[in-house]
C-alpha positions in Angstrom: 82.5 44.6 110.4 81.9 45.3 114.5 83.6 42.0 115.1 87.4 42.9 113.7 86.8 46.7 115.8 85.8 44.6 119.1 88.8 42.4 118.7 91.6 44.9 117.9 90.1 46.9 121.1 90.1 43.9 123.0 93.7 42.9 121.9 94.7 46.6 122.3 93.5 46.2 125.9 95.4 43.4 127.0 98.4 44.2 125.4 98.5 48.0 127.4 97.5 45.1 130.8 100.4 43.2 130.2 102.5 46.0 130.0 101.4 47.8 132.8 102.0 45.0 135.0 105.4 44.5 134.3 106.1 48.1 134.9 104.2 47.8 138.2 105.7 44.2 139.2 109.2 45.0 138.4 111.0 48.3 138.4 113.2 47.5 135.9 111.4 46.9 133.5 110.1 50.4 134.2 113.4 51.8 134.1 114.6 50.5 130.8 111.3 51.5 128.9 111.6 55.0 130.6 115.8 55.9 130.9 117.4 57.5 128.0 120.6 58.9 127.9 121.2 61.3 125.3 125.6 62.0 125.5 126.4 64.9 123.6 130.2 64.8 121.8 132.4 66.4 119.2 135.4 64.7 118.1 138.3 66.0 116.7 140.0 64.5 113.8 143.9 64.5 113.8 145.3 63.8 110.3 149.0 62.4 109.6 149.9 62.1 106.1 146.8 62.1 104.8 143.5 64.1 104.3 140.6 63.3 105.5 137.2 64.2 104.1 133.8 63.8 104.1 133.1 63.4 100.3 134.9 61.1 97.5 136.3 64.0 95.5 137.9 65.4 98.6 136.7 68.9 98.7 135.4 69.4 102.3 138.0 68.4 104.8 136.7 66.8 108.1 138.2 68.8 111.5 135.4 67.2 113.9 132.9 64.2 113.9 129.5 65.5 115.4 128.6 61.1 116.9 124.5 62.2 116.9 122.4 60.9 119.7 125.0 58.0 121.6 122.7 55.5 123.5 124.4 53.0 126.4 124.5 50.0 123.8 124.4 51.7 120.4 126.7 52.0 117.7 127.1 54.8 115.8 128.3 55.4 112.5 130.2 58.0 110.4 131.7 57.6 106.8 134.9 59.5 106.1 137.1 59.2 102.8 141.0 59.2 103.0 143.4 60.5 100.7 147.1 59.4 100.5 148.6 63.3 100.4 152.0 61.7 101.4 155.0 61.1 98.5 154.9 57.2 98.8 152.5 54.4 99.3 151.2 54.0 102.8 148.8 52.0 105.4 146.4 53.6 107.6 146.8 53.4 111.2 144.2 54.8 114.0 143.7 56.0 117.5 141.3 57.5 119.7 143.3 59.9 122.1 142.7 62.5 125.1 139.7 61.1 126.0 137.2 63.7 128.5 136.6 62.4 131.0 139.0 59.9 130.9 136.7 57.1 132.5 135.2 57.5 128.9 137.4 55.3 127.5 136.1 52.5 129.5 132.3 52.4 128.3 133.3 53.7 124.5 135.6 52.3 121.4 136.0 53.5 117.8 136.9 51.0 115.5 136.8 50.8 111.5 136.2 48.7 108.5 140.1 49.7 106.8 141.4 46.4 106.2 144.9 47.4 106.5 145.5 47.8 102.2 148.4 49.8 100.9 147.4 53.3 99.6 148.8 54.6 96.8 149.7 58.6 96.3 146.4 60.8 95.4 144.2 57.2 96.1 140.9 58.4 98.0 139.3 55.3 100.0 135.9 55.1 101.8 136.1 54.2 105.9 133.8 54.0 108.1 134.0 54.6 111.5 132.6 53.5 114.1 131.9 54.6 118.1 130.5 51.9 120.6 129.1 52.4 124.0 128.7 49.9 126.9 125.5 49.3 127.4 126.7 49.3 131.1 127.9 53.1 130.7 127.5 54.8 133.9 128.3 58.3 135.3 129.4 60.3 132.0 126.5 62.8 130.4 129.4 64.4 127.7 132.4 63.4 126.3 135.3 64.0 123.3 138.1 62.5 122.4 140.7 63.0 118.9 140.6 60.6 116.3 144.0 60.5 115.1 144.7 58.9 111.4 148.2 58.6 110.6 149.4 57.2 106.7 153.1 55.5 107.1 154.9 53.2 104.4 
């Protein structure tokens, strides 16, 4: 039974050695075990034609996407449902708009799973969206922007 306990100590041991000298030999390393960058936003959500929501039977309207914790090189993820509250069958179109700062727009995208289907009046569908930062981001600690959904026939 001592043998097992000496080996997991021993392994234990050089495991920490090895990482302790790649923090020590190369600062970058150090960095990217050590940065995190936490970027607070609140998105507003911009409706056209249709309702937005953030259940299938419609009954809680979205009016702002609260992203969570946004890392440089994550994607984050929020599901939304979308009602057709127009008088025809439409397609979904979206944009993100009035970005703050502006330079935001450069590290960040929102993109979505809608594949562009025809909606018919009262129909509720399931999107996802989706934000995306640059793991390169640089030089922004908050941000917001509008999401803007717009149904047309």
């Amino acid at each position: 039974m001592r043998r097992p306990r000496k080996i997991l100590l021993t392994a234990t041991f050089v495991v920490a050695g090895i990482l302790v000298a790649f923090i020590l030999l190369d600062g970058t390393v150090m960095g990217t075990l050590l940065g995190r960058v936490t970027l607070p936003n609140l998105g507003t959500v911009k409706a056209m034609g249709v309702g937005v929501y953030w259940d299938s039977g419609c009954s809680n309207s979205v009016t702002s996407v609260n992203w969570g914790t946004v890392e440089p090189g994550s994607t984050n993820h929020v599901t939304v449902y979308i009602r057709n509250e127009g008088n025809g069958a439409e397609t979904l179109s979206s944009t993100a708009e009035n970005w703050n700062p502006s330079t935001a727009s450069m590290y960040m995208s929102l993109t979505w799973d809608y594949g562009g289907q025809v909606i018919d009046v009262g129909e509720v569908v399931p999107v996802t969206l989706s934000l995306s930062v640059s793991a390169s981001i640089t030089g922004i600690t908050s941000f917001s922007f509008d999401i803007v959904i717009v149904g047309s026939d």
